[in-house]
C-alpha positions as CSV (number, residue, x, y, z in Angstrom):
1,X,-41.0,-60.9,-51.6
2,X,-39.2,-61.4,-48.8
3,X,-40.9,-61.3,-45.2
4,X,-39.3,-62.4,-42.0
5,X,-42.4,-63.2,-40.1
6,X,-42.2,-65.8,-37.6
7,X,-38.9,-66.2,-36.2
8,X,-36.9,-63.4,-33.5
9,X,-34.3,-61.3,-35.4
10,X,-31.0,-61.7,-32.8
11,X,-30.4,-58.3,-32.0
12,X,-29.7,-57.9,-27.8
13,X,-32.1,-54.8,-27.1
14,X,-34.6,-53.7,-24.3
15,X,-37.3,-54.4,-26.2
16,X,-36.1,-58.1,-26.8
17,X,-35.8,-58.9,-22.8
18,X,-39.8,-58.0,-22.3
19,X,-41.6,-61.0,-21.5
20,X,-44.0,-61.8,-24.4
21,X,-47.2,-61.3,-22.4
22,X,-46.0,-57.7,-22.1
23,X,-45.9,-56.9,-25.7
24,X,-49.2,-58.9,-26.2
25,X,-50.9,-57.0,-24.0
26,X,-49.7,-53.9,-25.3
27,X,-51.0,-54.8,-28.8
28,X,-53.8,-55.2,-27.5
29,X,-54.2,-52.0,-25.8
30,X,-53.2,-50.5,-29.8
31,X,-55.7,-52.3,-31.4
32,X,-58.6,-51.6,-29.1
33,X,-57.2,-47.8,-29.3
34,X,-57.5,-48.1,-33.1
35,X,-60.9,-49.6,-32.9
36,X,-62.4,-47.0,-30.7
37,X,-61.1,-43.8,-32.2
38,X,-59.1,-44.5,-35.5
39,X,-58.7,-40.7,-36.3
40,X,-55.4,-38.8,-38.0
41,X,-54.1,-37.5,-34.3
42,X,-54.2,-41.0,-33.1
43,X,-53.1,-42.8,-36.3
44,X,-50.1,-40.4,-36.5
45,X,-49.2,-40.7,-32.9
46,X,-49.2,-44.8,-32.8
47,X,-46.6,-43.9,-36.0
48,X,-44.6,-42.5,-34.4
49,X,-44.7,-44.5,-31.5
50,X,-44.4,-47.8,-33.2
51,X,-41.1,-46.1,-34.9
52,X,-39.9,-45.6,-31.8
53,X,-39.9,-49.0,-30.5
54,X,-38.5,-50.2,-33.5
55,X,-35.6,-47.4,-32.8
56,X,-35.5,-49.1,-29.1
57,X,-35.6,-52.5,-30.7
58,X,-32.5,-51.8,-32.8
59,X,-33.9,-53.5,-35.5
60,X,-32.3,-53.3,-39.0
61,X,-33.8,-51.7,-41.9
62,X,-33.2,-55.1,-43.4
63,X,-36.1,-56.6,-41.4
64,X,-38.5,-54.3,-43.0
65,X,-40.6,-56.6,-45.8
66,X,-40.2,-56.0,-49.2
67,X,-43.3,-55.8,-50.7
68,X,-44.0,-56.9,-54.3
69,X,-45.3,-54.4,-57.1
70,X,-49.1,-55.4,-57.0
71,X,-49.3,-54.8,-53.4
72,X,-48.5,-51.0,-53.8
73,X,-50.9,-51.6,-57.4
74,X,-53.5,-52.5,-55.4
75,X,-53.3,-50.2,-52.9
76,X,-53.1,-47.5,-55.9
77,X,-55.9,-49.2,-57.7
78,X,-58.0,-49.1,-54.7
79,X,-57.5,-45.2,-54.4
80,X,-59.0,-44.6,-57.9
81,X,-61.7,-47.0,-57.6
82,X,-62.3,-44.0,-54.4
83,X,-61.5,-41.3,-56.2
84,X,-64.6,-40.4,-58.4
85,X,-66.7,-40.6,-55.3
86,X,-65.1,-37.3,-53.5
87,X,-61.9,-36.5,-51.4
88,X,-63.9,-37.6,-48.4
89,X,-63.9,-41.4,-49.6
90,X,-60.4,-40.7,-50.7
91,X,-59.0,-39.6,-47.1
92,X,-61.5,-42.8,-45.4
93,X,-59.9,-45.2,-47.5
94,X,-56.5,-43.8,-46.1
95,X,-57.6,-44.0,-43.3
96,X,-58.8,-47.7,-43.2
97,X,-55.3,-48.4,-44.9
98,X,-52.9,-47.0,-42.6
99,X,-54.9,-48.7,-39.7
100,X,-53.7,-52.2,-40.9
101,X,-50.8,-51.2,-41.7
102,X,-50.2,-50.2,-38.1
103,X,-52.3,-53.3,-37.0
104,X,-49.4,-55.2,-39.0
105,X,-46.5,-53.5,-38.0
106,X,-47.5,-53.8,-34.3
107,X,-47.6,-57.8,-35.1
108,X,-44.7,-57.6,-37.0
109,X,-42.1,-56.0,-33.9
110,X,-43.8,-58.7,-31.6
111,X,-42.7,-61.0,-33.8
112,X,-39.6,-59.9,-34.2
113,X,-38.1,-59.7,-30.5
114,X,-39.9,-62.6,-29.4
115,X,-39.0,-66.3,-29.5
116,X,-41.8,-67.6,-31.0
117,X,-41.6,-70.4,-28.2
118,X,-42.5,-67.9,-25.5
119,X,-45.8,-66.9,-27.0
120,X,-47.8,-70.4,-25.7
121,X,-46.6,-70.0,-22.3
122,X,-47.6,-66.1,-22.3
123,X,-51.3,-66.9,-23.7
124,X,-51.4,-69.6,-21.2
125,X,-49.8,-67.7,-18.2
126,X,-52.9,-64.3,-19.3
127,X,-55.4,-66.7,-19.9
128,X,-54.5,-68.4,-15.9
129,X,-58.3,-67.1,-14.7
130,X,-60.6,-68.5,-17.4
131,X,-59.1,-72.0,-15.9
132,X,-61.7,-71.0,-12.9
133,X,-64.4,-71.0,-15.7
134,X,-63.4,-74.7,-17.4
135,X,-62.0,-72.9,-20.3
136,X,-59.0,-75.0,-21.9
137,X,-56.7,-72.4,-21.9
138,X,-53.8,-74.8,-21.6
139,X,-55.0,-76.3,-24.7
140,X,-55.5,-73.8,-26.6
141,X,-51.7,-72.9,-25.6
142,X,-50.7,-75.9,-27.1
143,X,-52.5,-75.2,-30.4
144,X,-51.1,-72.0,-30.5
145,X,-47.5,-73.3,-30.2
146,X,-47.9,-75.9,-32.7
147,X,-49.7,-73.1,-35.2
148,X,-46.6,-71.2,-34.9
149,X,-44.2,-73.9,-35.1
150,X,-46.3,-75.2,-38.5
151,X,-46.4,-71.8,-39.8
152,X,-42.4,-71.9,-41.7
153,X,-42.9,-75.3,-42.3
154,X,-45.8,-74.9,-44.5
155,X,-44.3,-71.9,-46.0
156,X,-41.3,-74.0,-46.9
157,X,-43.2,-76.7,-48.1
158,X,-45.3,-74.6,-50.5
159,X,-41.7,-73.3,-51.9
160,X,-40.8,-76.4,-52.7
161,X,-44.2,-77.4,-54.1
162,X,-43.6,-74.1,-56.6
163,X,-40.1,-74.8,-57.2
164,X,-41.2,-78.4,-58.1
165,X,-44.1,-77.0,-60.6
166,X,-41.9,-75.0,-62.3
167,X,-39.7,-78.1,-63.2
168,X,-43.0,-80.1,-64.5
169,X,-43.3,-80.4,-68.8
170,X,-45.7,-77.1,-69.8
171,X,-46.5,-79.7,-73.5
172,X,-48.5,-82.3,-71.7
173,X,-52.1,-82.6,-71.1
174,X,-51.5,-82.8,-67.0
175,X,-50.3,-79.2,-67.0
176,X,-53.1,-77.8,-69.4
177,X,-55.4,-79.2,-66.7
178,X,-53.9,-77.9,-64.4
179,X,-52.8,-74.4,-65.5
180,X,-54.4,-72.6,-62.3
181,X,-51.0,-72.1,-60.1
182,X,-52.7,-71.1,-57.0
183,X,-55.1,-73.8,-57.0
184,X,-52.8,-76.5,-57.9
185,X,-50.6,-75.5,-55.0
186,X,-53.4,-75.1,-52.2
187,X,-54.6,-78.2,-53.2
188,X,-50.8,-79.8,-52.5
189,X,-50.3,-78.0,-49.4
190,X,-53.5,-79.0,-48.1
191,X,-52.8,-82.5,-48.5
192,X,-48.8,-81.9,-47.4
193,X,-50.3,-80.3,-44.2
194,X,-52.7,-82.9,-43.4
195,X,-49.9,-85.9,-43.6
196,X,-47.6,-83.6,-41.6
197,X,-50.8,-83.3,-39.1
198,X,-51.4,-86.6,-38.7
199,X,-47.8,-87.3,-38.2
200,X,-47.3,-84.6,-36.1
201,X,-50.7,-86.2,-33.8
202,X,-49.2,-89.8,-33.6
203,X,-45.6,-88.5,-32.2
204,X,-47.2,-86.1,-29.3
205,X,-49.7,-89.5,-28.6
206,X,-46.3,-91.8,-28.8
207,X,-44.3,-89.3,-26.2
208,X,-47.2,-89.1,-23.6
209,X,-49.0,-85.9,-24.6
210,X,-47.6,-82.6,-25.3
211,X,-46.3,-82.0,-21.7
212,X,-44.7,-78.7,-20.1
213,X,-44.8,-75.5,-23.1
214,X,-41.8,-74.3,-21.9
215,X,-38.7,-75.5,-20.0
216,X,-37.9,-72.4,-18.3
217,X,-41.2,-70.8,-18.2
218,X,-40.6,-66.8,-18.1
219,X,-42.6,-64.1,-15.8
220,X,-43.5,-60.2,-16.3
221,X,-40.9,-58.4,-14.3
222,X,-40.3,-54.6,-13.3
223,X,-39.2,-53.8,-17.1
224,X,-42.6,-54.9,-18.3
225,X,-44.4,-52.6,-15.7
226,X,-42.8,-50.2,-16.9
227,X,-43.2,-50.5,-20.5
228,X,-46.9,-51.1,-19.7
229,X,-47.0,-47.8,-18.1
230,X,-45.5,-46.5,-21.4
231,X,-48.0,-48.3,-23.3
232,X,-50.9,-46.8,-21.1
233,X,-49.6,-43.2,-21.2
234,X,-49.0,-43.4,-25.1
235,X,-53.0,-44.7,-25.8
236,X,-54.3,-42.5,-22.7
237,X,-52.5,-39.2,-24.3
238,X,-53.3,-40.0,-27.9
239,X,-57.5,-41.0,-27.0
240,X,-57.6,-37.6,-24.7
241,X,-55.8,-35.5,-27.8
242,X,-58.2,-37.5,-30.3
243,X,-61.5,-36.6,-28.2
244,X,-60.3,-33.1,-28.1
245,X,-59.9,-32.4,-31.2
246,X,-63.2,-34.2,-32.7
């Protein structure tokens, strides 16, 4: 399975200049859409839409994540477990499955034309009034920034903690004890990622605290009102089509 999940795939399009706030905020706006009236004229049109900006984003089919077989096994197997109950239960659990599958792919093209380094300062820069109400929002910025920065680390940690079990003897009595893969690995990358925490911790503490989240930090513009106004017009049309045809 290969899934490019966290980093910007360098492709120059409109999409990609947004500022990251922008396309936050738009998910946003899909997600509460979804939530509030998830029917087949709104699911198709937020299809279509999300296509779209993938179109606008100029992003190669190559980006797209290729799934293994037992994700599409489960999906199948869920669909007969459904089946015997009536084509009502059949079309609701298509229903609930396209939704995250949407809910994903809206995640997935943030991630892809935004620098993950310009999230913190976006979720900082929306979250500006709750500093009126004492809510560390700078803070939670900061753990943000560090979750996403931690993120391919621990995914390339637990790659090599795989790669490494595969090389171990399969004969002894070590392995036999500890023939459950996923276990065995959760329990190593829970301990790799609480070293790397703690070392993380003592550096930010050594340098003076974590300091400015961006160097250069960017601001919406007249692109991103404009995309907004998209964004509105696209969940506006598709709630007032959904209501009407209820």
């Amino acid at each position: 399975m290969s899934l490019v999940l966290f980093r910007q795939v360098p492709v120059e399009s409109p999409v990609h200049r947004l500022w990251a706030g922008t396309k936050m905020i738009a998910t946003f706006l899909i997600s509460l859409l979804l939530m509030v009236l998830p029917t087949w004229p709104v699911l198709g049109i937020l299809i279509v839409f999300l296509i779209f900006i993938g179109v606008v984003a100029r992003l190669p089919l190559g980006t797209l994540p290729r799934l293994p077989w037992w994700f599409w096994a489960l999906l199948v197997a869920g669909a007969l477990v459904n089946l015997p109950v009536g084509g009502q239960a059949l079309l609701r659990y298509a229903q609930v499955t396209i939704f995250g599958l949407i809910m994903v792919a809206a995640s997935f093209l943030v991630a892809w034309t935004t620098p993950m380094s310009d999230i913190a300062p976006a979720l900082a820069k929306l979250g500006a009034p709750l500093r009126k109400l004492r809510v560390p929002v700078d803070e939670w910025a900061v753990v943000v920034a560090l979750t996403l920065r931690g993120l391919p680390l621990l995914m390339d940690e637990i790659r090599v903690l795989r790669a490494a079990r595969k090389l171990r003897p399969k004969d002894g009595a070590l392995y036999l004890a500890t023939e459950n893969v996923l276990i065995d690995i959760l329990t190593a990358a829970m301990a790799v990622s609480t070293r790397r925490a703690g070392e993380l911790g003592e550096a930010i503490s050594a340098r003076g605290g974590t300091g400015e989240l961006a160097a250069h930090p960017s601001s919406p513009g007249r692109r991103d009102a404009i995309a907004l106004a998209v964004v509105f017009a696209v969940c506006g049309g598709a709630f007032a089509l959904g209501l009407a045809l209820l």
